[in-house]
Structure formats: C-alpha cells, structure tokens
N, C-alpha and C positions, 0 to 999 in steps of 0.2 A: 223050523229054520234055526239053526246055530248060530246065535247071535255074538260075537265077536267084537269087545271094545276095540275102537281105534281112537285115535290122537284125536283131542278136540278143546281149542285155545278158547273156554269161556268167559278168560281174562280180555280177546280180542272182541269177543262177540257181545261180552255187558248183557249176555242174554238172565234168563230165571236160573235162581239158585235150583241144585239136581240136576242140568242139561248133563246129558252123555251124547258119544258120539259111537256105533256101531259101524264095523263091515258086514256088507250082505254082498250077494253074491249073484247075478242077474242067471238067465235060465241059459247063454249061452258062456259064461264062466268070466265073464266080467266082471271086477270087482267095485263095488259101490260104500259110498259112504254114507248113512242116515243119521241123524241126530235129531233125539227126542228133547224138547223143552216141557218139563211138566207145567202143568196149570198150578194157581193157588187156590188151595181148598178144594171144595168138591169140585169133578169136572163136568161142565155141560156139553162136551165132544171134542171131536178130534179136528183140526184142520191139518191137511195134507198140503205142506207148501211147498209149491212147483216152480225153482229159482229159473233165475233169467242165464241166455250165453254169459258163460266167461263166471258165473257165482258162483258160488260155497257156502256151505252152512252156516258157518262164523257170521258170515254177511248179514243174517235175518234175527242175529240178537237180540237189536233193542225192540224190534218190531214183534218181536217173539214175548219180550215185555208186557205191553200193551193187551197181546190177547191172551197172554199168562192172566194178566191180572183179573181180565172179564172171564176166567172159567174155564177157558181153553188149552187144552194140550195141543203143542203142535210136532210135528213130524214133518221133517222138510230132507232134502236130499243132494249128494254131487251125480250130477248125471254123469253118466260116461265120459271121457275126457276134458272134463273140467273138474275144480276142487282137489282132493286125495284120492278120487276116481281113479282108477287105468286109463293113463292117458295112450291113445290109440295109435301113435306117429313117432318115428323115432325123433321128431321134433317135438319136445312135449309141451311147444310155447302156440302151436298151432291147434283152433278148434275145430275138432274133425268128428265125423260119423261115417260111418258107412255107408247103412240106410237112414233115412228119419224116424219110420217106423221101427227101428231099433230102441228108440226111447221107449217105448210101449213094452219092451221088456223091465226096462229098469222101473217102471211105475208098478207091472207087478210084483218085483223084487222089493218094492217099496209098500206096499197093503198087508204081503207075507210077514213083513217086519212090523206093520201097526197088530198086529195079529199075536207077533209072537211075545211083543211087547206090553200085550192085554191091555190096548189103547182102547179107551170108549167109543164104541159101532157107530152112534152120530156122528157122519165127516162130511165135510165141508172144506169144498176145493177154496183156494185162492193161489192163483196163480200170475207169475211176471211175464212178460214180453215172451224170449222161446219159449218158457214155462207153461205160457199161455195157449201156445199152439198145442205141444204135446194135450195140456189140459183140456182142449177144446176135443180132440181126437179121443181123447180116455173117456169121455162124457158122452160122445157120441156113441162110443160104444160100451156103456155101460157102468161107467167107475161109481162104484157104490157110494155117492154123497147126497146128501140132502138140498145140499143148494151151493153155486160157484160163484166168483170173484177175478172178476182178473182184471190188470193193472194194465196199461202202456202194451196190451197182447200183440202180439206176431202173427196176425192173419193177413200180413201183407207185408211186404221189405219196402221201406222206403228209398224209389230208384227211380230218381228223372227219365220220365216216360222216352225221351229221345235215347236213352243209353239204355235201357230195360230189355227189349230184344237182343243188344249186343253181351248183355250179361246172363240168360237164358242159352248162348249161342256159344259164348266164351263157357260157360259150367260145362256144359255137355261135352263140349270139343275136348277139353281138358281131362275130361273122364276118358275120353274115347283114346289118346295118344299117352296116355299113364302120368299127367300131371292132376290130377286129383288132391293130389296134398299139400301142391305149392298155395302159398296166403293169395287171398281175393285181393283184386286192385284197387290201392289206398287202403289198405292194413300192414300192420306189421307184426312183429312177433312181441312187440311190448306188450302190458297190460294199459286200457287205456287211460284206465283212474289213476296211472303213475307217470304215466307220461304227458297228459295233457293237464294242462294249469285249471283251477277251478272258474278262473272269468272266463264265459264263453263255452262252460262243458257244457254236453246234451242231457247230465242226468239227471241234476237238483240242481236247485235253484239256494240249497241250505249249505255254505260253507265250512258249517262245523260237518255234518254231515258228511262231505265230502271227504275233510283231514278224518274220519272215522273211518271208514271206507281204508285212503289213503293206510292208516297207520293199520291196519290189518295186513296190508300185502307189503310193510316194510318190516313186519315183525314176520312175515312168515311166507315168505316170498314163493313157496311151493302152491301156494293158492294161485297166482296170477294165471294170465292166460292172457293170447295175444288175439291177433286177427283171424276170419275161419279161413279152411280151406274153400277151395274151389270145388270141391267134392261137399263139402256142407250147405253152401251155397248154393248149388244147384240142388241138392236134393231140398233143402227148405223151402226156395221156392216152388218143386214140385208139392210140397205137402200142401202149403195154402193154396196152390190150385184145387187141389182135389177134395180137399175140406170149403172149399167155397162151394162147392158146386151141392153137399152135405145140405139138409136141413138141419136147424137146432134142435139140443134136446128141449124137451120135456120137463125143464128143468129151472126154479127160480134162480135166477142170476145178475150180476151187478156186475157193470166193467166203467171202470173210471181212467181216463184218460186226459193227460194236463194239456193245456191252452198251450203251451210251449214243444208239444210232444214233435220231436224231429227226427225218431230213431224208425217207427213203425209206420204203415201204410193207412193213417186216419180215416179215409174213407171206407178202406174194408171194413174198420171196425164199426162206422156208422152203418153200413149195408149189412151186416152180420146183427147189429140190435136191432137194427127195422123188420129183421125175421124171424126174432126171438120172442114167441109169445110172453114168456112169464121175464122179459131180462128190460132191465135198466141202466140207461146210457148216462154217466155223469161226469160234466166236463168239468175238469178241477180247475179254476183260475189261480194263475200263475203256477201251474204245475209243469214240471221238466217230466221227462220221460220214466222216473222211480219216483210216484208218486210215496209210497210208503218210507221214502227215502226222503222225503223232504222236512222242512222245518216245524217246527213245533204248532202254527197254525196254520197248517198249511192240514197235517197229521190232524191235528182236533175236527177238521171239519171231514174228513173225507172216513174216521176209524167209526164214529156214530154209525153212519148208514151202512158199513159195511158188518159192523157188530147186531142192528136192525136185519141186516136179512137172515144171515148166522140165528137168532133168535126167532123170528116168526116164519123160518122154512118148514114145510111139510113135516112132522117127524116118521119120516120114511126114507128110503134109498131111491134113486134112479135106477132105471131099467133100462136096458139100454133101445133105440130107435133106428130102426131097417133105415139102410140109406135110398 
C-alpha cells in the first residue's frame, strides 16, 4: 500500500509527539484517512482504534496520550463520510453509508496500513459506540487481535420502543421512494458538540473536555458532521439485528459503559456480555456516553482495567467463528 501523508492538526489533537496522518484508499476507491500515534519507548502492540458516528482522528489525542505512554501504538481511523474521509452526499453535513457492511471495507484498508506502516502484530481492538458495531462484526469475523474493548457500543439505537417500528418502517420507506439521504427525524445538519451547550449534553460529564472537543471543530470546521441519513439509520439498525442474532467471539473483552449512558441501547449490551464467555461488563459511575472522553477521574479508574486486559490477553490473534 502507497501510503500518502494527509493534513493532520496534532496541535488540535494534544496527541504524542511523531503522530502523522496518511491517505489509504478502501478496496472500492474510497478515500480514508489513518493516523498513527507512536508509543514511548519500546512498543508492546498495536491498538486499532475504531472512532464513534460523526469522529476524526484529531478527536483520540489526548486518549492516544495515555496509551502512548503505557507502550502502545495506536492507529485509529475516518471511516467513510466522516472526518477528511469522502464524504458520500453532495450534502457533506449528512452521515451517510450505503451499506454498513461497507465499513468492513474501510477496516481492511486500515490493517493494510498497520502493515505497511510496520506497526507491531500484537492488536488490540478498542472500540466507540458506531465504532463498536463495525468492531464487533470485524471480531466476529476474524480481525487479527488479541483481545477487545469497547466503550458506550452500538449494539442497539436507543429508540422509545412505541416509535421503534415507526422508525424501522419510516428507514425502509424512505430507501424505497429515493429519500435515503434526507437527515433522520430530530437531526440536523449541525455538528452536535457545537450546537448543543455543555449542561445537559449526552457525552461527558467533563466540561473542559467538552470545550476540547468543541475547539477542534472551531479550528477546523471540515471535521464536523451533522445528523445521519435515513439510509444510515435503517441500514444500522439492520446490522444490530443480525449481529444479535451472531454468537461472541472467542475472544477476551471489556466493554464499559457509563451510569449516565443515553445515546445506545443498554440492554443489548448487557444481553451481548451475558454471552460473552471470556468478556467483562463494567458500569462506569457517573459516566456519560464517551467514557474515554470524560474527566480526569473518571479516566483514572476505567484506563487501569482496560490497560489490564491489553496486558494479560492471550499473546495470540483471533480467529475468526462460524456464525
């Protein structure tokens, strides 16, 4: 793979000294953005980090800090129409896909690049909310890591069970008549960390945070990203359907989700660790929906145990498991 520097603000990100930012190029010609954060000193592997709807690389700096400092390289990603990604809509404020299973391209436009980038073989997923779906579907079928992580995941939308059929009914219809692209109801085309005020948001609970967040998409306003389509919406919730129905890998894993979590479907993710032989369920008190986004102890208690699996995982890869 022809690895290609692109634009990457590590004054926005506060990420490790040496981060770069590359173009790769997915298998059907879609263009992506990867940025590697090197570890300090020797490395003990690779985490592959799998950002949430509507993120950017910049985004995972200071958090890229943290596990720079324990040893780790990380490689994190803009999936398809978010970030400096090809955005897919001649609206480039709307989060759109095709299929879902098109992200599963971009993941291995993203391996080709720890590859070409001679990142160390031990990987280790940690993955956000969308992030977390794709990640759970790359696991299931085989994503070479040693052991996973996921945050606040997307194994379910959280959608008032009275309106849940009318929003399954409404995605579909909308495909079906060529409104696919128009924004899901109650989105807009803002970003929402700049449009909504910090008292009251669903992400953290940490105010400086927040204005961090905040001043990246006021310095560089091509990062935002507003509400998904209606075509992304119905193909998401098709994915967690069919991923529900999946067994878990094979695989040691940790998924934390905050007391305050209001973005995802809580219960999936309790019914997905009750059938995860080697995975652990940990509820973060007072955690908003970006746990790795929150405040300074909030971060001290939840980086430990996630540093703990990262270090006593198997040192082997997964394989992937027949569904």
């Amino acid at each position: 793979m022809d690895l290609t520097p692109a634009p990457f603000r590590n004054d926005l990100a506060e990420g490790p000294a040496g981060a770069a930012a590359f173009w790769v190029h997915a298998d059907d010609g879609v263009r992506l953005r990867v940025a590697h954060y090197p570890s300090v000193g020797t490395s003990r592997g690779t985490i592959l980090l799998f950002p949430g709807r509507t993120e950017y690389v910049e985004k995972y700096g200071r958090t890229a800090v943290d596990f720079s400092r324990a040893g780790y390289d990380i490689l994190t990603i803009d999936w398809r129409g978010q970030g400096l990604a090809d955005r897919l809509l001649g609206d480039a404020n709307v989060g759109h896909v095709t299929y879902f299973i098109d992200y599963q391209r971009d993941v291995a436009a993203m391996i080709t690049a720890a590859g070409a980038l001679n990142l160390p073989r031990r990987m280790h997923l940690i993955a956000h909310s969308m992030g977390g779906c794709i990640g759970l579907r790359a696991v299931m079928d085989g994503l070479p890591v040693a052991s996973c992580v996921f945050t606040g995941p997307m194994w379910g939308i959280r959608i008032a069970p009275p309106i849940r059929p009318a929003a399954w009914a409404l995605g579909w219809g909308c495909g079906r008549i060529g409104l696919g692209h128009v924004y899901a109801p109650g989105t807009k085309p803002t970003s929402y960390v700049t449009s909504e005020p910090f008292k009251g948001n669903l992400l953290t609970s940490d105010a400086e945070m927040y204005a961090y967040m905040r001043g990246q998409l006021a310095a560089n306003p091509q990062l935002a990203l507003g509400g998904p389509s209606m075509r992304w919406l119905h193909q998401a919730l098709q994915e967690c359907r069919v991923l529900n129905r999946r067994p878990s890998p094979d695989l040691p894993c940790l998924t934390l989700v905050g007391t305050n979590e209001r973005i995802v479907d809580v219960p999936r993710i309790h019914d997905r660790m009750a059938r995860w032989p080697q995975g652990t369920l940990e509820i973060v008190e007072g955690g908003e929906h970006e746990v790795l986004m929150e405040g300074p102890a909030i971060r001290a208690r939840v980086m430990p145990k996630i540093l703990a699996l990262l270090e006593t995982a198997p040192n082997k890869s997964h394989k992937a498991q027949s569904a």
